[in-house]
C-alpha positions as CSV (number, residue, x, y, z in Angstrom):
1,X,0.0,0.0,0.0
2,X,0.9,3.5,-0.7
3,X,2.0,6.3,2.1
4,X,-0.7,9.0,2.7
5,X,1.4,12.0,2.2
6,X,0.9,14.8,4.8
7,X,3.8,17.8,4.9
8,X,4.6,18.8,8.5
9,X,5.9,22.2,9.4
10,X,7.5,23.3,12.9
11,X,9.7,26.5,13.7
12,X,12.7,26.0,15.6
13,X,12.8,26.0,19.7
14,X,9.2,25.7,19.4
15,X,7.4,22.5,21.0
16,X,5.9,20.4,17.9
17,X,3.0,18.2,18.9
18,X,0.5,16.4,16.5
19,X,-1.3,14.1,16.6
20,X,-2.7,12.0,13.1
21,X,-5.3,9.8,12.5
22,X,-3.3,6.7,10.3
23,X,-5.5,5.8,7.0
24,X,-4.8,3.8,4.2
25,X,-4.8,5.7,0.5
26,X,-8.6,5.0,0.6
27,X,-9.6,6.7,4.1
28,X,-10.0,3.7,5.5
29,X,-8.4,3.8,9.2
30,X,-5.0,1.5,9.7
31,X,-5.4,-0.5,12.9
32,X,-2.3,-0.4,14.4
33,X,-3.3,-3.6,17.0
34,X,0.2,-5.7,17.3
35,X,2.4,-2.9,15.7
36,X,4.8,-0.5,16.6
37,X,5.7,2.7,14.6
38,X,8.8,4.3,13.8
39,X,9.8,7.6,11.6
40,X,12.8,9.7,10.8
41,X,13.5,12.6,8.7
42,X,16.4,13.3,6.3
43,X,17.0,16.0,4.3
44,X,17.0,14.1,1.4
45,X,15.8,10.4,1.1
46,X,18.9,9.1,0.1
47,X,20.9,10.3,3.0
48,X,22.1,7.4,5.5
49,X,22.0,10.0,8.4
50,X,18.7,11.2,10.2
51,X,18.2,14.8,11.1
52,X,16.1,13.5,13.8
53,X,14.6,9.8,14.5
54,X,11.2,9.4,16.3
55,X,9.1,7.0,18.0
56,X,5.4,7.9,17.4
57,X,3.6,7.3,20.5
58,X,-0.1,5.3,19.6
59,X,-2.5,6.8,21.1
60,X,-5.8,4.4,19.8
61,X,-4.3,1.4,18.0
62,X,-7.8,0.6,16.8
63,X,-8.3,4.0,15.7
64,X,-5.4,4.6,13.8
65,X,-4.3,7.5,16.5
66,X,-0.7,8.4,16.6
67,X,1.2,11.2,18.4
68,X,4.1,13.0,17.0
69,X,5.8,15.5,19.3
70,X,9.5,17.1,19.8
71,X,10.6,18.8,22.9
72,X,12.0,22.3,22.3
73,X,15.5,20.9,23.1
74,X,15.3,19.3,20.5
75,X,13.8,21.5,17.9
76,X,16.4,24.5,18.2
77,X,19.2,22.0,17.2
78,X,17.6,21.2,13.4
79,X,18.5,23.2,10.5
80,X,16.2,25.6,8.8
81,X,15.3,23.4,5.6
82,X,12.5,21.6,3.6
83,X,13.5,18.5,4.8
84,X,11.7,14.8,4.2
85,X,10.4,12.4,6.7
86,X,8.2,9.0,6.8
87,X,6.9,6.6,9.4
88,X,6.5,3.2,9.1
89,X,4.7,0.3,10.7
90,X,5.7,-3.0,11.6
91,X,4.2,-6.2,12.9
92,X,5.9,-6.6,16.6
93,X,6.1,-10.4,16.1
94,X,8.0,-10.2,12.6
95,X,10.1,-6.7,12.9
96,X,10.8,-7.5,9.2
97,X,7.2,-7.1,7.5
98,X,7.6,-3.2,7.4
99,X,5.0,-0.8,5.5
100,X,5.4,3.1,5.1
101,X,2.4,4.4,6.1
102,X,3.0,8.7,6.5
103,X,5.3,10.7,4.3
104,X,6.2,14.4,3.0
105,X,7.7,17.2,3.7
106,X,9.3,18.3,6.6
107,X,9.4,21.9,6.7
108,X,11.6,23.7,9.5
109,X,11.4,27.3,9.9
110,X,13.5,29.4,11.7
111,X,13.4,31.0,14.9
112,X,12.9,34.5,15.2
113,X,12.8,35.4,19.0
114,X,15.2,33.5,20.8
C-alpha cells in the first residue's frame, strides 16, 4: 500500500505536537493492533543519516491515532530546511514485515525570538 502523504511544518525551539489519524490511501483507518511505529527525517531520502529519528507514541491502536511531538531541546538544534520524513509500521512479532504508512515534507522554519 501507498503512504498518505501529509507535509509537516515546525519552527525551531518551538514544541511540535500532533497528533494524526493513520489511514490507508482509501480513508479507511489503519489499525495499528500488534504494531509499533517508527519515523525519521532526512534531508533528502537518500541520505544514510537522520536529522532526527522518532518514535510515534499510539495513542488508539484501533483507531489509527498516533502522536508525533518534539521537545524544544530538540527542535532549536535542526537546521532551517524543507526537509523529508516517513513513518513506518511494523508487525511486533515479525520486525521485518515493514509498511510506510505517513510521508512528505518536513518543513523547518526558523526562529525569530530566541
Amino acid at each position: 500500500m501507498s503512504a498518505v502523504v501529509t507535509d509537516l511544518s515546525l519552527t525551531q525551539g518551538s514544541l511540535f505536537s500532533i497528533r494524526i489519524a493513520l489511514t490507508d490511501v482509501n480513508g479507511a483507518v489503519q489499525d495499528l493492533t500488534n504494531y509499533g511505529i517508527r519515523g525519521a527525517v532526512k534531508n533528502r531520502y537518500s541520505d544514510t543519516a537522520s536529522l532526527v529519528s522518532f518514535i510515534p507514541v499510539i495513542f488508539d491502536a484501533t483507531g489509527g491515532l498516533i502522536d508525533i511531538s518534539f521537545l524544544p531541546s530538540v527542535t532549536k538544534d535542526l537546521p532551517v530546511t524543507e526537509a523529508v520524513y516517513d513513518v513506518e509500521k511494523y508487525l511486533l512479532s515479525d520486525a521485518e514485515s515493514v509498511e510506510k504508512v505517513l510521508a512528505g515534507k518536513f518543513i523547518i522554519n526558523p526562529e525569530v525570538t530566541t
